[in-house]
C-alpha positions as CSV (number, residue, x, y, z in Angstrom):
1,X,77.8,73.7,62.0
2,X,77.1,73.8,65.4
3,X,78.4,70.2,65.8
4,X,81.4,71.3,64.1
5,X,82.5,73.9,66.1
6,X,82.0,71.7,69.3
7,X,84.9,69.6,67.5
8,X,87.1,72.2,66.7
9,X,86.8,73.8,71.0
10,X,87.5,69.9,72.1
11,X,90.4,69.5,69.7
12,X,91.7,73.1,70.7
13,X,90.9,72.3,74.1
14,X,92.7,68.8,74.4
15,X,95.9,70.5,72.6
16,X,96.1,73.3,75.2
17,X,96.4,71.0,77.9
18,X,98.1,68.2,76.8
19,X,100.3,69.6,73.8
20,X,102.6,71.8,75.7
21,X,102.6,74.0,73.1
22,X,103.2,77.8,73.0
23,X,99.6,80.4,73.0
24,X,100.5,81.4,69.5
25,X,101.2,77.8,68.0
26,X,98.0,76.6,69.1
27,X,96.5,79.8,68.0
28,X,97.9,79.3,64.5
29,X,96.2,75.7,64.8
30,X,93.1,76.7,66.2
31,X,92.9,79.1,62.8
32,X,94.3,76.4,60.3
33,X,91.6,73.6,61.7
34,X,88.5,76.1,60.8
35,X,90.0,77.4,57.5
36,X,90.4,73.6,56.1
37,X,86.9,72.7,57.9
38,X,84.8,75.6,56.6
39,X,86.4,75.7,53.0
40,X,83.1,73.5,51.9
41,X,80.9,76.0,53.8
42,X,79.6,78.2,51.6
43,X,77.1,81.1,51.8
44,X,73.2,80.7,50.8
45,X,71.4,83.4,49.0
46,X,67.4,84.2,50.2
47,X,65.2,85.4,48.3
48,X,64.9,89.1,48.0
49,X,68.7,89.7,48.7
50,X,70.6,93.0,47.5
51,X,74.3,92.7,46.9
52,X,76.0,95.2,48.4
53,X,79.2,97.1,47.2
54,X,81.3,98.5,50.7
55,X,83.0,102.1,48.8
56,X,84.6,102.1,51.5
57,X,88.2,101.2,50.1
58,X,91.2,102.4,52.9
59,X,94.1,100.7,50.7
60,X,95.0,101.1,47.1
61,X,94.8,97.3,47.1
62,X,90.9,97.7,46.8
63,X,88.8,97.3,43.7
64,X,92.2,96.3,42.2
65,X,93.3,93.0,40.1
66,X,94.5,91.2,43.5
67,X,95.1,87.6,43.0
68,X,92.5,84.7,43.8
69,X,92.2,84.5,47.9
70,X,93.8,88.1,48.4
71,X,90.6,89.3,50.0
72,X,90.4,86.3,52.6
73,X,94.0,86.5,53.2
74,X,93.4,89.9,54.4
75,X,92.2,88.0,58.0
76,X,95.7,87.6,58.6
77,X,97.0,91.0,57.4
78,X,98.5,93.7,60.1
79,X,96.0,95.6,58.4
80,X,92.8,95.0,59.1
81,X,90.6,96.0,56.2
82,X,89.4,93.9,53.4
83,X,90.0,93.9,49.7
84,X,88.2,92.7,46.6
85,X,89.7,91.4,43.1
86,X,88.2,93.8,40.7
87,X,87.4,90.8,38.1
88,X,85.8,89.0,41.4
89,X,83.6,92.8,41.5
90,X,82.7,92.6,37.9
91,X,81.6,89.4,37.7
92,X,79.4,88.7,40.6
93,X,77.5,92.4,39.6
94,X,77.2,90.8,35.9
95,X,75.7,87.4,37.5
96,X,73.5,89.2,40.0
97,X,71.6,91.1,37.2
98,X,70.0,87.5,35.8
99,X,69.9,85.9,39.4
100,X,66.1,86.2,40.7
101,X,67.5,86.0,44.1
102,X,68.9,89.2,43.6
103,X,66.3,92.1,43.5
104,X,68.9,95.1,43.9
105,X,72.2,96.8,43.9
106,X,73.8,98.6,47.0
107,X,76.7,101.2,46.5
108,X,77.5,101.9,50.1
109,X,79.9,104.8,50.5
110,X,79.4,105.5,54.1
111,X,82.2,103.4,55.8
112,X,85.0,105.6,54.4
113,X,86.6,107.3,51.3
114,X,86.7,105.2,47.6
115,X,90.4,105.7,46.4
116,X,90.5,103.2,43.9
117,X,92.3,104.2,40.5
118,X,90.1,105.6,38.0
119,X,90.9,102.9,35.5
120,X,89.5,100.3,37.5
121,X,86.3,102.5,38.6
122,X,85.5,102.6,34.8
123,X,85.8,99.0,34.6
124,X,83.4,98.5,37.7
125,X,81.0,101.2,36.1
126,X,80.6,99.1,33.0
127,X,79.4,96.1,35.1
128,X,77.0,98.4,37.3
129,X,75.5,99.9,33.8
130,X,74.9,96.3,32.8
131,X,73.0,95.5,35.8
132,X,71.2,98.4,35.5
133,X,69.8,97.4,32.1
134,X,68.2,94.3,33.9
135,X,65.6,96.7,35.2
136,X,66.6,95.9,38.5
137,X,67.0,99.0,41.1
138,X,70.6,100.6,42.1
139,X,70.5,102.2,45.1
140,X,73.8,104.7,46.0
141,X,74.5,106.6,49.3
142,X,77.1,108.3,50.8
143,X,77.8,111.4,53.3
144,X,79.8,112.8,50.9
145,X,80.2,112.1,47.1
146,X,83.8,112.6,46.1
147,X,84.9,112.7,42.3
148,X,85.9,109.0,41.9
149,X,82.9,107.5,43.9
150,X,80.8,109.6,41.5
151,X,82.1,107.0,38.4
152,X,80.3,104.6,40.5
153,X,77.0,106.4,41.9
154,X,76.0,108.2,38.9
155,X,75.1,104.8,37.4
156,X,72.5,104.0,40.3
157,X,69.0,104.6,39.9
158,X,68.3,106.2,43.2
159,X,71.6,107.8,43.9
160,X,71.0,110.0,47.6
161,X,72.9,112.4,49.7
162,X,73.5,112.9,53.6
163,X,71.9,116.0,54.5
164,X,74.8,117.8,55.1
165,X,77.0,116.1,52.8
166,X,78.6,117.4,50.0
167,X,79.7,116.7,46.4
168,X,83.0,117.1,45.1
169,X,83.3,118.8,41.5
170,X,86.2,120.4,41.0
171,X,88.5,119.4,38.3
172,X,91.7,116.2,38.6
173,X,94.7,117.9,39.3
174,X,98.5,116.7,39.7
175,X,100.8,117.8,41.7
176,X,104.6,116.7,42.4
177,X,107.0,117.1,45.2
178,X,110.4,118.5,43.8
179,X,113.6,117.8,45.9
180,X,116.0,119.8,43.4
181,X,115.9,122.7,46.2
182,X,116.3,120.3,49.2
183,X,119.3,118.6,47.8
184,X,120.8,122.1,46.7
185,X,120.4,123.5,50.3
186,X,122.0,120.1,51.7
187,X,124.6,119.5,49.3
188,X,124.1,116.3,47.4
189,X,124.5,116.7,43.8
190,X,122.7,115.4,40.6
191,X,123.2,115.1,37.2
192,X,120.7,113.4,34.6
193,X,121.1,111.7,31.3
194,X,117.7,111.1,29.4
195,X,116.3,111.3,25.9
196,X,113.1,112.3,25.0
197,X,112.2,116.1,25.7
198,X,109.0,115.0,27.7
199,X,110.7,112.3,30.0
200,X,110.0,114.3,33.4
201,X,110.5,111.4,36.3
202,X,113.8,112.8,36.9
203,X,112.6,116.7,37.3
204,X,111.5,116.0,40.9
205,X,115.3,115.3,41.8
206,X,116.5,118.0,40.1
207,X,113.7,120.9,39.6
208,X,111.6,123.3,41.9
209,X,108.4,123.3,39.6
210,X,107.3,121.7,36.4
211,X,109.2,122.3,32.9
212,X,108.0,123.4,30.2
213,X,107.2,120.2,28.3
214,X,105.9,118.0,31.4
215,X,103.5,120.8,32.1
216,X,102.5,120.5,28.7
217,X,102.1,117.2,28.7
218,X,100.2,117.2,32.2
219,X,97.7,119.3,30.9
220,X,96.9,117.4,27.9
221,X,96.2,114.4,29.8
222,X,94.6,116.0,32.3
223,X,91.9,116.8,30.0
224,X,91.5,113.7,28.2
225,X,90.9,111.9,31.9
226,X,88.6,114.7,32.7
227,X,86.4,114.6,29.5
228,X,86.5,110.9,30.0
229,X,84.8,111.6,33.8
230,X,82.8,114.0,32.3
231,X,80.7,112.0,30.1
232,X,80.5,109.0,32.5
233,X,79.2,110.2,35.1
234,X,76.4,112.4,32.8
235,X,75.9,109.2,31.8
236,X,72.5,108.8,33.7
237,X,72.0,112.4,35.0
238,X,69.5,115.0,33.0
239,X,73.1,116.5,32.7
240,X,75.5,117.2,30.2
241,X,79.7,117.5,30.0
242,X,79.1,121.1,29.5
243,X,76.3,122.3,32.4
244,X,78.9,119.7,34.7
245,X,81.9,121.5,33.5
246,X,79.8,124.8,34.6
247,X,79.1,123.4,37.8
248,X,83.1,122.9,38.4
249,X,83.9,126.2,37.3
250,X,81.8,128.0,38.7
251,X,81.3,126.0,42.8
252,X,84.0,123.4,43.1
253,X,81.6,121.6,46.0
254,X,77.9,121.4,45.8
255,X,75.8,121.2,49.3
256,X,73.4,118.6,49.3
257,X,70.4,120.7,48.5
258,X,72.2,122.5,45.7
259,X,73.1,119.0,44.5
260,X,69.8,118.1,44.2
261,X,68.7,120.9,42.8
262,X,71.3,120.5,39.7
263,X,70.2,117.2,39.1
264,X,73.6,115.8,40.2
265,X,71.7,113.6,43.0
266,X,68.5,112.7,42.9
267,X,67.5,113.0,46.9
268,X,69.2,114.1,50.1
269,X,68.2,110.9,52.8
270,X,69.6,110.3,56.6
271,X,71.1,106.7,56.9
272,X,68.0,105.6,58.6
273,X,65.7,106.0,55.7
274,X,68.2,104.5,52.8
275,X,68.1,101.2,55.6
276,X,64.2,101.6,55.7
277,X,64.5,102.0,51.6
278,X,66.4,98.6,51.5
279,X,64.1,96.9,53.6
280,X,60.9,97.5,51.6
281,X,62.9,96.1,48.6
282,X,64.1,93.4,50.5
283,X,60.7,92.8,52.2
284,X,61.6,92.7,55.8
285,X,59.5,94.1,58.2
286,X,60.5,93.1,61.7
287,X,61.7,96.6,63.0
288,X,65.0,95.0,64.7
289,X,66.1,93.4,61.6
290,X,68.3,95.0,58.9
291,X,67.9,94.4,55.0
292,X,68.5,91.1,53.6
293,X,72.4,91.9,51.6
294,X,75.0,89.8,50.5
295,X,79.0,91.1,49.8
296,X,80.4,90.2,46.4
297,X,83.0,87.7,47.9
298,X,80.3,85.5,49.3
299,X,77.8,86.3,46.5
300,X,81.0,84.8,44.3
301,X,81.5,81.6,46.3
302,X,77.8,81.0,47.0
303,X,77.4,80.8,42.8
304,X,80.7,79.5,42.3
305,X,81.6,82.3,40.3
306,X,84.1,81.1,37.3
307,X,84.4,77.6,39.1
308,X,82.6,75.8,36.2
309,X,84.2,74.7,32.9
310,X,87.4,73.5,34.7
311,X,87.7,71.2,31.9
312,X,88.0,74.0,29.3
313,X,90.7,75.1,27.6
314,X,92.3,77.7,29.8
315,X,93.5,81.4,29.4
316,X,95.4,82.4,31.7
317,X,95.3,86.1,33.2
318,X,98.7,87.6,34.9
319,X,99.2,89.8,36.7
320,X,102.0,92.9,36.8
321,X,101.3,95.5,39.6
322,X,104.0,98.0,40.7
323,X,107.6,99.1,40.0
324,X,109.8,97.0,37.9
325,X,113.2,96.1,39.5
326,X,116.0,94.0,38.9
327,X,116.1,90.5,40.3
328,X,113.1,89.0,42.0
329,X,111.2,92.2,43.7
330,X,109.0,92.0,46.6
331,X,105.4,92.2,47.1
332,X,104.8,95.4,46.2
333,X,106.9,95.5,43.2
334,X,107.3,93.3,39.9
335,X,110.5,91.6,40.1
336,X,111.6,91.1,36.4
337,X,113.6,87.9,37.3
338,X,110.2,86.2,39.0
339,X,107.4,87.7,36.4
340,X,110.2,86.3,33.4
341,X,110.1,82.9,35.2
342,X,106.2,83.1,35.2
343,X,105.7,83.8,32.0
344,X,107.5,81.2,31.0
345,X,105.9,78.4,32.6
346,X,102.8,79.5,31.3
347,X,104.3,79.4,27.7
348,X,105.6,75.9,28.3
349,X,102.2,74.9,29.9
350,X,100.4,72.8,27.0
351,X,97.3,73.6,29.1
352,X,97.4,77.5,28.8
353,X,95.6,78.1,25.2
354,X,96.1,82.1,25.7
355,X,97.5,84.5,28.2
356,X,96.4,87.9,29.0
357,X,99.0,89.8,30.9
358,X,97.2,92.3,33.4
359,X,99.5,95.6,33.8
360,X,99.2,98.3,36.5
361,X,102.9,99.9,36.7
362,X,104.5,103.0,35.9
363,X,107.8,101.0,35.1
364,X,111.5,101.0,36.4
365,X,114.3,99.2,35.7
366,X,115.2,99.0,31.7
367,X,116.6,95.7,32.3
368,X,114.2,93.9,33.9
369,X,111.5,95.4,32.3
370,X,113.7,93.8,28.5
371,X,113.8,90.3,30.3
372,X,110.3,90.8,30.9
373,X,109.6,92.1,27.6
374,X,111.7,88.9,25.8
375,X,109.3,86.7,27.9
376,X,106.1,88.4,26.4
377,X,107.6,88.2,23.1
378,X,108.4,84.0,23.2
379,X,104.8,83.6,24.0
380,X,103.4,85.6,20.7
381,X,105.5,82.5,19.3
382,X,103.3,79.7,20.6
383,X,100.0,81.2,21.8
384,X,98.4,84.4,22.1
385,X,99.3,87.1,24.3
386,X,96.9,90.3,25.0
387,X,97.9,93.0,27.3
388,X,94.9,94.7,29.7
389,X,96.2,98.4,30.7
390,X,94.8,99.0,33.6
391,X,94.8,102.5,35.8
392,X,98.9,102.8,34.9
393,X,100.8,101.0,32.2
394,X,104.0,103.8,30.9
395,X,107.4,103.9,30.3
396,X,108.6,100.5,31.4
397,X,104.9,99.4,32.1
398,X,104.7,100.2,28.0
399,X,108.0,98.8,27.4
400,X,106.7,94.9,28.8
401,X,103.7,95.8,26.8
402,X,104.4,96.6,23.5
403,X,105.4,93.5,21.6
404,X,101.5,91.6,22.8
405,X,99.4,90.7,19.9
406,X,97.2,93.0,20.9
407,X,96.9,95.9,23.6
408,X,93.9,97.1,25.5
409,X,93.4,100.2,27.4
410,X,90.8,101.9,29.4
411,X,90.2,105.8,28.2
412,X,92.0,107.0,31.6
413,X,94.8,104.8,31.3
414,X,98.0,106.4,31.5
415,X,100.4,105.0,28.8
416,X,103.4,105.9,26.5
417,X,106.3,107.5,28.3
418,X,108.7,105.8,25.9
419,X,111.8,107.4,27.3
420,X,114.9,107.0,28.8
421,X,116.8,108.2,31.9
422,X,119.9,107.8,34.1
423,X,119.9,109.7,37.3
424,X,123.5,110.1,38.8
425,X,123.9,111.6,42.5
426,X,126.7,112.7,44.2
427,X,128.0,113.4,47.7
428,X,131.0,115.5,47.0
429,X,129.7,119.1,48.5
430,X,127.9,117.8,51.4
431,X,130.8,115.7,52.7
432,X,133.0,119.1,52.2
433,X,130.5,120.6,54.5
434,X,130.7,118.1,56.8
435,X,134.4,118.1,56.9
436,X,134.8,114.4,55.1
437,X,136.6,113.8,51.8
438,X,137.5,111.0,49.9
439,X,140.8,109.9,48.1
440,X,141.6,106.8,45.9
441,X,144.2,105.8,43.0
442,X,142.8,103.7,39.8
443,X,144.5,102.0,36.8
444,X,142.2,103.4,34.2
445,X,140.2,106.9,33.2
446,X,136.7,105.5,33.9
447,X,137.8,103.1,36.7
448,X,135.5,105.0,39.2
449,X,132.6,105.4,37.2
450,X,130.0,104.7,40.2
451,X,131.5,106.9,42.5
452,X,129.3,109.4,44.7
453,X,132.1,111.3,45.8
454,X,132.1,113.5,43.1
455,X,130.1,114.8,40.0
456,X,130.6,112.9,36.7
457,X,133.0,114.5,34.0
458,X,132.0,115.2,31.0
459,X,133.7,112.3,29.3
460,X,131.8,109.7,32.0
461,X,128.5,111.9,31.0
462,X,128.9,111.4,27.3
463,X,129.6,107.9,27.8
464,X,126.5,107.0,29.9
465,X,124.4,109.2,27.6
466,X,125.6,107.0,24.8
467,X,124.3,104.1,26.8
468,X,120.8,105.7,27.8
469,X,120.6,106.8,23.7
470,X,121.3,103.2,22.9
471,X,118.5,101.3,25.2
472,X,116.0,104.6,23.9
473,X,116.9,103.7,20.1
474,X,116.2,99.8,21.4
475,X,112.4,100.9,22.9
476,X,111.8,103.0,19.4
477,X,112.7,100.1,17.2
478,X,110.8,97.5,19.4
479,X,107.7,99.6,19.6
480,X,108.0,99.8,15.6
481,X,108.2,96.5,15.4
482,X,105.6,95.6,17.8
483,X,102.7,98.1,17.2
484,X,103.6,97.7,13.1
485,X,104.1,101.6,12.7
486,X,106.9,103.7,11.0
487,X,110.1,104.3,12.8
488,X,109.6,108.0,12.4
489,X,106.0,108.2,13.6
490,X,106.7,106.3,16.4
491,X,109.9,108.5,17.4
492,X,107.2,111.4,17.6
493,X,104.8,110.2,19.7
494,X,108.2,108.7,22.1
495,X,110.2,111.4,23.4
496,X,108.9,110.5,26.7
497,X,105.7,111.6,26.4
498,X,102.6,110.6,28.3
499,X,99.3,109.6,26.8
500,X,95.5,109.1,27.9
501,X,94.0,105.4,26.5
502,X,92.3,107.7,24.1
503,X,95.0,109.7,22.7
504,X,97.0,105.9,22.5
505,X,94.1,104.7,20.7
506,X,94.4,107.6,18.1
507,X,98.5,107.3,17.9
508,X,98.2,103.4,17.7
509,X,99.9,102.9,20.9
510,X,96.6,100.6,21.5
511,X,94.5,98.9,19.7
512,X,91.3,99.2,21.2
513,X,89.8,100.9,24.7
514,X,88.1,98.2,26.9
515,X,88.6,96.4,30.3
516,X,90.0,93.2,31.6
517,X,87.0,90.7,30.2
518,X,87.4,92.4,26.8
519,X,91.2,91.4,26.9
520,X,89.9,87.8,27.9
521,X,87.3,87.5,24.9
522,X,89.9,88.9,22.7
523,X,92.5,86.1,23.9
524,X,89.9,83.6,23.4
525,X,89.0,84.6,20.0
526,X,92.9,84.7,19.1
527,X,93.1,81.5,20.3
528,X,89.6,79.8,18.6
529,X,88.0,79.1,21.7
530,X,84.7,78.4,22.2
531,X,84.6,77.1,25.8
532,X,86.9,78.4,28.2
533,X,87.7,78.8,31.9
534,X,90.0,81.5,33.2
535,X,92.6,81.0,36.0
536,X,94.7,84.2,37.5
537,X,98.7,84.0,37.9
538,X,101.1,84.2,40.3
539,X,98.7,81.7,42.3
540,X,98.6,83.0,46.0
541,X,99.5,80.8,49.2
542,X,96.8,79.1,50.9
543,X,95.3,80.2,53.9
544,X,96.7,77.9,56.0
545,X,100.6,78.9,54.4
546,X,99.7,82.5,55.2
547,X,98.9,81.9,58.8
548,X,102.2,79.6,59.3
549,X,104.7,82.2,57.3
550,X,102.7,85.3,59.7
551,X,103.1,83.2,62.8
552,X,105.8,85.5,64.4
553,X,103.7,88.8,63.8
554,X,100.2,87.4,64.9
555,X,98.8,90.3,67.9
556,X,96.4,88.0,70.2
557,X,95.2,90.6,71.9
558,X,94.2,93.3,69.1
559,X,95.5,94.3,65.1
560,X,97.4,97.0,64.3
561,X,96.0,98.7,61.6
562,X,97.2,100.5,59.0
563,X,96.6,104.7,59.1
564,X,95.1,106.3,56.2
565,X,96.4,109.8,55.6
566,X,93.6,112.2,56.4
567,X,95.4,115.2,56.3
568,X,97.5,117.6,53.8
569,X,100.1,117.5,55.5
570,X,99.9,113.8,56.1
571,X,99.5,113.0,52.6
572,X,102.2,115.5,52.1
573,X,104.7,113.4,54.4
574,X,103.7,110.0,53.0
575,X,104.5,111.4,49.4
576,X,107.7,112.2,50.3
577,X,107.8,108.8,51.9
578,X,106.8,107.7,48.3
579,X,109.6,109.4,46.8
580,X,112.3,108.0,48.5
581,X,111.1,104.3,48.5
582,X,111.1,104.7,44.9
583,X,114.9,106.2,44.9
584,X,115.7,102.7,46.7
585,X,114.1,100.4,44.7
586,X,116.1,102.1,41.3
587,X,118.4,98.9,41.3
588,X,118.7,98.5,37.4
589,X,122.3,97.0,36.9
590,X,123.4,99.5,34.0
591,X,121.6,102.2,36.1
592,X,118.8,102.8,33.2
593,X,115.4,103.6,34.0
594,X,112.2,103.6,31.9
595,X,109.8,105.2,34.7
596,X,106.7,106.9,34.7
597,X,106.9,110.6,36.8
598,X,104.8,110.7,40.2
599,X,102.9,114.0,38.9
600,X,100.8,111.3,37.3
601,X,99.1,110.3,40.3
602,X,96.0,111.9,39.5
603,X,93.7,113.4,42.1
């Protein structure tokens, strides 16, 4: 190694002053000669080694089904945190329990809050029970244990508190930000077509608190996800749902000694002596030198975790995180266009025996999520198809779902929401304020359908509801179709309504509860395999395209990192953010939208 880096400071070296190139080109190659050099390079375990889990997650990227490479590419991010694939997560905890090099588990939640989705934390849970079952010791700490870390913690077998730390225990709630007032006060106007009595996205636009039915519906879910956390996190505790539903009546936040006390944690520990803890299990004793531990990322390349078997048939896992828009979407959205085009070269790929479709997304655009949904159906054809839910899959994420061979959930999923809505604005009153006004002539009644500068007339209103009850007839009949159940049963459980994994287990929205890997061995057993390897679509840019396409925004001299919200009022002004970057990605061409409400962001 040491000869190698010698190499890379001559060439660097020889290129700065003989090149004539700019700092940041011969930055950039500087970078690209140690990623290609070190991709051989790979991490050794020791003996006595504990893998470590950071809970420290600052993104909503973390613990999440990023694509092959994500976590690395993170090096080159403006944000300067790291993220792990959640099937990377599971699967180096699942090979650590049978690996003699490993003698432990470390869930370290000191370096910052753990806000993955609860979905995924299930999924992670289920890998830490099954390492737990080796024998092998789990050792949890953090200053303070908020609700979602606790899916995690509560499986470890020494699970320890800060001394003045706290636990969290006080109920999910959800909470929107309604805008009905704001655009009242201001003068922009709104009118909404939907079907389905339950279909609330569009209340935040037009509302000052919940209806009647989404409040209804809230609630219901609400408990289901809370009787789901409930029983997994009394899992491993001399607890049960009911003396921890006690507990959240009755305190909301237990101090460390009171959390001991109700057997919630088993000790209360300073940092110091959870590092001296690790130590004796590792077996080092020099006094200057920390516990042997090893991160999941490395622990994955050092086994070449799912490397082998590249001559297996192959399933092939996608992925379908975010909104759904029209046309080809960005990063942070599914773009119906690109995911269609995907999907089908994975359908025309004689290689691909199976395909599991990955879906975290509250929906969006009707249309793209139909061209999606055409694409799913076309593979059923040829090969099997089986859809993983994970923390969000409703309205339009259900609508791309529902014609799979088979659907999986996790118990906290949020599902259903098979509705429809249109959401119309207007600019008519606040222009009159303003002093503006707008004037036009037209050959025909509805030749200035799209306008804003006025409300819709009733005839225009009746014409787009008949459009809306059209593509809502459409989802009914295709979820019929797809999940085999009666028209009429299936226009019940619609309306817009929004389910738990459970309660779309019981409806048959689902066919079974389970995670990612029990979509895989389903897939495989559709497919009558008995040897397999999986690989995960869209495939991610290499490092070395990353660093060339992020040339321009490269900061030698420090990162700029991304802030997490730590305040109300913070959060607050990001959700509002929130709510208007989803008002600009509505780009469905017929202006139809099969979206999931933002009160289902559970805290």
């Amino acid at each position: 190694m040491r000869s190698f880096l010698k190499s890379v400071l001559a060439s660097f070296t020889a290129l700065l002053l003989f090149s004539g190139l700019g700092i940041v080109s011969l930055t950039a190659v500087f970078v690209l000669l140690i990623a290609s050099a070190s991709k051989d390079v790979r991490p050794e375990i020791e003996a006595n080694t504990v893998l470590t889990i950071d809970l420290s997650i600052p993104s909503q990227d973390a613990l999440m089904e990023l694509r092959p490479g994500e976590a690395q590419q993170q090096l080159l991010s403006e944000q300067d945190t790291a993220s792990l694939s959640l099937r990377l997560v599971t699967g180096a905890i699942a090979q650590a329990a049978s690996d003699p090099n490993i003698v432990g588990l470390y869930l370290d939640g000191t370096q910052g809050a753990f806000v993955t989705g609860l979905a995924n934390a299930l999924e992670v849970r289920r890998a830490i029970d099954t390492f737990r079952a080796s024998g092998k010791p789990i050792i949890a700490y953090d200053r303070d244990w908020s609700e979602r870390a606790l899916v995690l913690g509560t499986a470890a077998t020494e699970l320890a508190i800060d001394p003045l730390g706290t636990v969290e225990l006080n109920g999910l709630r959800s909470e929107s930000l309604f805008l009905g007032g704001a655009f009242e006060k201001y003068g922009i106007g709104v009118q909404v077509v939907r079907v389905g009595d339950y279909k609330s996205a569009v209340e935040p636009l037009t509302r000052k608190d919940f209806s009647p039915e989404n409040r209804e519906q809230t609630t219901v879910v609400l408990k289901d996800l809370w009787c789901s956390f409930l029983t997994t996190i009394a899992a491993h505790r001399s607890l049960d749902a009911t003396a921890l539903q006690a507990m959240t009546d009755k305190t909301g936040l237990l101090i460390a000694e009171e959390a001991v006390r109700q057997k919630v944690v088993d000790r209360v520990a300073y940092t110091d002596e959870i590092e001296t803890r690790l130590k004796e299990l590792t077996e080092v004793t020099e006094a200057d030198e920390s516990f042997r531990q090893i991160d999941p990322e490395a622990y994955a390349q050092a086994i070449q975790l799912y490397e082998d078997d590249r001559e297996a048939a192959e399933i092939a896992v996608i992925y379908a995180r975010g909104a759904i828009v029209d046309g080809e979407g960005d990063g942070e959205q599914i773009g119906g266009d690109q995911l269609a085009k995907e999907l089908r070269d994975l359908r025309l790929d004689d290689d691909v025996k199976a395909v599991v479709l990955r879906v975290d997304s509250p929906g969006g655009s009707a249309t793209a999520s139909e061209v999606i949904k055409r694409e799913v159906a076309l593979i059923s054809e040829t090969k099997p198809i089986v859809v993983s839910m994970g923390n969000v899959a409703a309205s339009g994420g259900y609508w791309i779902s529902m014609v799979a061979d088979e659907i999986i959930a996790e118990p906290n999923t949020i599902t259903g929401s098979i509705g429809v809505f249109g959401v119309l604005f207007n600019l008519e009153q606040i222009a009159t304020n303003n002093g503006a006004s707008w004037d036009g002539v037209q050959t025909a009644p509805f030749a200035n359908l799209e306008t804003v500068s006025r409300p819709k007339t009733a005839a225009e209103l009746a014409l787009i509801q008949k459009l809306i009850d059209r593509i809502y007839t459409q989802f009914v009949s295709e979820v019929a179709k797809g999940r085999n159940l009666p028209e009429a049963k299936v226009r019940e459980i619609a309306r817009g309504r929004v389910w738990s994994g459970t309660a779309a287990l019981n409806n048959g929205l689902v066919d079974q509860l389970g995670g990612l890997d029990t979509a895989i061995a389903s897939a495989a057993k559709r497919a009558k395999l008995d040897e397999w390897h999986v690989e995960e679509y869209p495939r991610t840019k290499t490092l070395e395209e990353k660093i060339i396409e992020r040339l321009e925004g490269i900061h030698l001299f420090g990162s700029r990192r991304a802030a997490t919200p730590s305040t109300a009022i913070e959060r607050e002004w990001q959700r509002l953010q929130t709510e208007l970057a989803d008002l600009a990605s509505f780009n469905d061409p017929i202006g139809a939208y099969t979206r999931l409400p933002q009160s289902f962001e559970i805290d």
